[in-house]
N, C-alpha and C positions, 0 to 999 in steps of 0.2 A: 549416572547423571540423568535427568528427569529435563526431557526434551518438554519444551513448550506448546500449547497448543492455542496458534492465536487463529480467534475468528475473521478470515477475512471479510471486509465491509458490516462484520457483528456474524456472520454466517449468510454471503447470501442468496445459496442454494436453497435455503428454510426461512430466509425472514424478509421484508422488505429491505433493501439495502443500504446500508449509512444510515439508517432511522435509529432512533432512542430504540425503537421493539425488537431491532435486530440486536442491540450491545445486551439490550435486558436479556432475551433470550439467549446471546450466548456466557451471558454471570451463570441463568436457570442452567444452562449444560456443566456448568463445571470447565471451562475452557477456564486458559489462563489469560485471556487478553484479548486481545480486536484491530484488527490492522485499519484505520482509515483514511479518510482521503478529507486537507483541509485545502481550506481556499478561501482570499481574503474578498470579504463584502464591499460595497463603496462606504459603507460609513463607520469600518474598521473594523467590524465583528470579523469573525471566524468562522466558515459555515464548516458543513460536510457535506462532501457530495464530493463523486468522481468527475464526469463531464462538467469540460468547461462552459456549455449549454445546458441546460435544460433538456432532460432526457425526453422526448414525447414518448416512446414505449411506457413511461414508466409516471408519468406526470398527469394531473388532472388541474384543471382551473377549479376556481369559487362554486362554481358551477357544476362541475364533474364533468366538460368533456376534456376528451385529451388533446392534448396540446396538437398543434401544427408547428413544420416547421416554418421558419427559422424561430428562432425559438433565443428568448433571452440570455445573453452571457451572465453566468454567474458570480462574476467581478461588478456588473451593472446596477446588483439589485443588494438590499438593505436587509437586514434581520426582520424588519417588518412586513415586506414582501416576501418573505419563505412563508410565512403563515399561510395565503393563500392558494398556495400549492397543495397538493395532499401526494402523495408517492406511495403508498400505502398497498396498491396492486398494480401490476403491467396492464396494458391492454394485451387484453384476452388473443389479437390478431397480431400482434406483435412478435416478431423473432426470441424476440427476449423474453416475453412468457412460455414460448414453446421449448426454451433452454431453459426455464426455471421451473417444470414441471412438478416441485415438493414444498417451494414458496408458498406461506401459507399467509395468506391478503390481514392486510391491517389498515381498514381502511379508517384515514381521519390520521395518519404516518404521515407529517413533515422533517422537511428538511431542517436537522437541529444544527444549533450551535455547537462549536468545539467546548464553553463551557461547561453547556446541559451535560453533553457526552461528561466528557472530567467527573462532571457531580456523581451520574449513574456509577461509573465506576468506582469511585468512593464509598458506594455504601455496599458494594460486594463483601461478600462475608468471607473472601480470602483475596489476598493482595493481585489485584485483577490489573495487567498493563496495559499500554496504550500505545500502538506504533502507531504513529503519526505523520503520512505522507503530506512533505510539501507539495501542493498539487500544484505545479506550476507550467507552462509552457516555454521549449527551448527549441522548437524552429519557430514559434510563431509569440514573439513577445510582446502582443498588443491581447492577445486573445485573456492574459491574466495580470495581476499584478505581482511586480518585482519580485524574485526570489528572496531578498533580502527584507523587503518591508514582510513579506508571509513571512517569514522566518525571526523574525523580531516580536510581532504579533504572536505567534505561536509560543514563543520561548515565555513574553511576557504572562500570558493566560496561564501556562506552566508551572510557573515560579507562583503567581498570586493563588493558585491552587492550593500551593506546598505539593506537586506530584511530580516532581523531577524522578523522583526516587523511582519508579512506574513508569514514567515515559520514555519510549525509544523513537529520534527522530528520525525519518526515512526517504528515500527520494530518488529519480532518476536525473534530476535537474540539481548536481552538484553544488552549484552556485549558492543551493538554499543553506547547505548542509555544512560547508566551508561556514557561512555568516553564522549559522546556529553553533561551532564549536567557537569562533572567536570570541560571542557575546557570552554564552553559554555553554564551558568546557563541562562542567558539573551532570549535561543531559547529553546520553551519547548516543552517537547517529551512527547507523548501519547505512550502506553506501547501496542501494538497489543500481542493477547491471541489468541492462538488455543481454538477449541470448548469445552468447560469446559467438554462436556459429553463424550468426549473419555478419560476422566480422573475419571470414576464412571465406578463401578458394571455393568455389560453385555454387548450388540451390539449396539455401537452407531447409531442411525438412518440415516438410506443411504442418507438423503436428508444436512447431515452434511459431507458426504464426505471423509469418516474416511478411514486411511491408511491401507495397507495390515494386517494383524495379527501379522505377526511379529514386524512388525513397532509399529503397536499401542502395543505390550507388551512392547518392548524395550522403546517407551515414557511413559508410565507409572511407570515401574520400576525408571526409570531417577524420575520423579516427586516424587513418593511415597519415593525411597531414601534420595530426595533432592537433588542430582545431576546432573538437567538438567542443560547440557550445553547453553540453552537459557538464561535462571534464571540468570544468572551471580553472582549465592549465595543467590539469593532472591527467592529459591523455597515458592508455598503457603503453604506447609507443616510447615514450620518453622514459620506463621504466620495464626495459628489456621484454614490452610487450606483454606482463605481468599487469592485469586488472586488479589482484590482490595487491602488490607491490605499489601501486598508483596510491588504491583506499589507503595504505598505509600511511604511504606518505602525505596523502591530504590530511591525515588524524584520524581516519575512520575507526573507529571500535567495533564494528563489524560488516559481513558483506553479505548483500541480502538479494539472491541471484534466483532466477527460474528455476524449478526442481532438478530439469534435466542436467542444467549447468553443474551440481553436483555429482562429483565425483570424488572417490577415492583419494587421486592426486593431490584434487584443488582443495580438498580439506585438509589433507597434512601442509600445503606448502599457507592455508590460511593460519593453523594454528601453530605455526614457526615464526608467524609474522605477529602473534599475538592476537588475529581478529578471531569475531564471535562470527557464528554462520545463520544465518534463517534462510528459508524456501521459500517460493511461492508458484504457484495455487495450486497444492495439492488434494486432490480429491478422491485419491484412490489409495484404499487401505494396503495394498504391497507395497506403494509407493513409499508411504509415508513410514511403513515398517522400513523398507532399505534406507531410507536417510536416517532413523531412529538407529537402526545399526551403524552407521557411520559417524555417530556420537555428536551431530551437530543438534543447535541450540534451540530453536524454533520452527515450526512448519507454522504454515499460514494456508489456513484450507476453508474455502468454502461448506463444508460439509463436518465441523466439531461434532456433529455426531455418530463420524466414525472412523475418529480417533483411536489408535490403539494406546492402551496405558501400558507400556511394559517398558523395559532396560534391556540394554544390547545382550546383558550376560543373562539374561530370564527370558525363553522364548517364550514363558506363560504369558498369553497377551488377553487381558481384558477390557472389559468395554466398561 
C-alpha cells in the first residue's frame, strides 16, 4: 500500500503558507495532495487561511508594512479585500520567520480562494487531493461563521468543481463534518482528534503542545461530561471512551489524529472499525518511516521534501 504524502498548508516549512505558490510547489514535488485550511468570507466566498485573524507575522498591507495588532477577523473581510494583503514572506523579526528558516519568500502571495486552490489542483499531472479543514471556532462561536453554513459552502464549491472524487473533508469542530456527510455522503470526512493525552491523568508532554491549565481543565471537563462542543454528541465517553468508536459512529471514514497519537493498537482497533488513518504534522523522516510501517494512509507534513517513498515490506527507501 502507497501511503500518501499530503502537503500540509501546500508545504509550509518551503513555501509561503495557504498561498496558490505553496499548493504549485507541492504538485512541482511530486506530493499527493495538500491539507488546508478553509474559512467562510462575509460575502460567501471561501478563503484559505489558518488563523481566524489576520496573521501580522506573516501579513503585509497595500503598502508593505506589516500589520499591527488587532488585526481583522477573517469572516469580516470579502474576496476583494484578500487582494490587498500580500503573505508572501514573514516578518524577518517575527517567531515565525525564525521557525520557518527554508521558507522561500514569494512575495506578491495572497490569500486564495478555496476555488483558485481546486483549479491548481486540477491541472496536476497526477490525481492531486485536497483535505480540506473546516476552519471553524468551538469555544468561541462568534469569532467565525457556523460550522454548518462553511460546511455547505465548501461541499457546494466541491460538487461544482466535479472533485468530490479528490477531496477529503477534515476538522476538529465535528459539527462541520456531521453537516458535510448528511448533505454530502459521496465526499468523506476524516474526523481530526486533539492529542488523546491531554484527555488522561497528569501533565501532558510539552512536546504535545498542551493548552494553558485552565484550558486544558475546561476541555476535559467538556469531554469527561460529554459535552464537548466539538463532539457534536459524539463524545468518546458515551462510546466506552473509544475516540475511534465515537468517529465511527458519527459516519467518519477516517481518523486524522497527531503523529504521536499513532500507535500500533489505535490502528488495528481503527481498521476493525473500517476507518482510514492520516497524521499530522510530521516532519521528521523516522517518523514518517514508522507510521509508513504501520500501513496507515496519509502523513501530512510540512516538509514533502522529505518524504520517504518506500512500502512496509521494501526497506529500500527513496527520495
Amino acid at each position: 500500500m502507497s501511503v500518501l504524502c499530503i502537503a500540509h498548508r501546500g508545504g509550509a516549512a518551503l513555501a509561503p503558507e495557504n498561498t496558490l505558490a505553496a499548493f504549485a510547489d507541492a504538485i512541482a514535488r511530486g506530493a499527493d495532495g495538500a491539507e488546508l485550511d478553509a474559512q467562510l468570507l462575509a460575502d460567501g466566498h471561501v478563503a484559505v487561511h489558518h488563523d481566524y485573524h489576520l496573521n501580522p507575522a506573516m501579513t503585509r498591507d497595500a503598502e508593505g508594512e506589516w500589520l499591527r495588532t488587532p488585526t481583522p477577523r477573517i469572516k469580516d473581510l470579502t474576496a476583494e479585500d484578500l487582494a490587498r494583503y500580500d503573505l508572501g514572506r514573514p516578518d524577518p523579526k517575527s517567531d515565525y520567520a525564525r521557525a520557518h528558516p527554508l521558507l522561500k519568500p514569494v512575495d506578491g502571495a495572497h490569500i486564495p480562494l478555496l476555488d483558485d486552490v481546486i483549479a491548481l489542483a486540477k491541472t496536476a499531472s497526477k490525481p492531486f487531493r485536497l483535505f480540506i479543514e473546516l476552519k471553524t471556532s468551538f469555544s468561541d462561536r462568534a469569532l467565525t461563521a457556523s460550522p454548518q453554513e462553511l460546511a455547505e459552502a465548501v461541499v457546494r464549491l466541491v460538487r461544482d468543481a466535479n472533485f468530490a472524487d479528490r477531496a477529503t473533508i477534515v476538522g476538529f469542530d465535528w459539527p462541520g463534518l456531521l453537516h458535510a456527510r448528511l448533505i454530502a455522503p459521496e465526499i468523506p470526512c476524516w474526523f481530526t482528534t486533539l492529542a488523546q493525552c491531554w484527555f488522561e491523568p497528569g501533565v501532558p508532554p510539552a512536546e504535545t503542545d498542551p493548552p494553558p491549565k485552565v484550558h486544558l481543565a475546561l476541555l476535559r471537563y467538556w469531554a469527561e461530561s460529554g459535552t464537548s462542543p466539538w463532539a457534536g454528541g459524539f463524545d468518546a465517553v458515551k462510546y466506552d471512551g473509544s475516540i475511534l468508536k465515537a468517529i465511527q459512529a458519527a459516519g467518519g471514514a477516517g481518523w486524522f489524529p497527531p503523529h504521536y497519537d499513532v500507535t500500533a493498537e489505535r490502528v488495528a482497533e481503527a481498521r476493525a472499525l473500517g476507518l482510514k488513518i492520516g497524521a499530522w504534522t510530521v516532519d521528521d523522516p523516522a517518523e514518517m518511516r514508522r507510521l509508513i510501517d504501520l500501513s496507515i494512509d496519509a502523513i501530512c507534513t510540512d516538509r514533502p521534501d522529505l518524504f520517504p517513498r518506500y512500502s512496509p515490506s521494501n526497506s529500500a527507501v527513496e527520495r
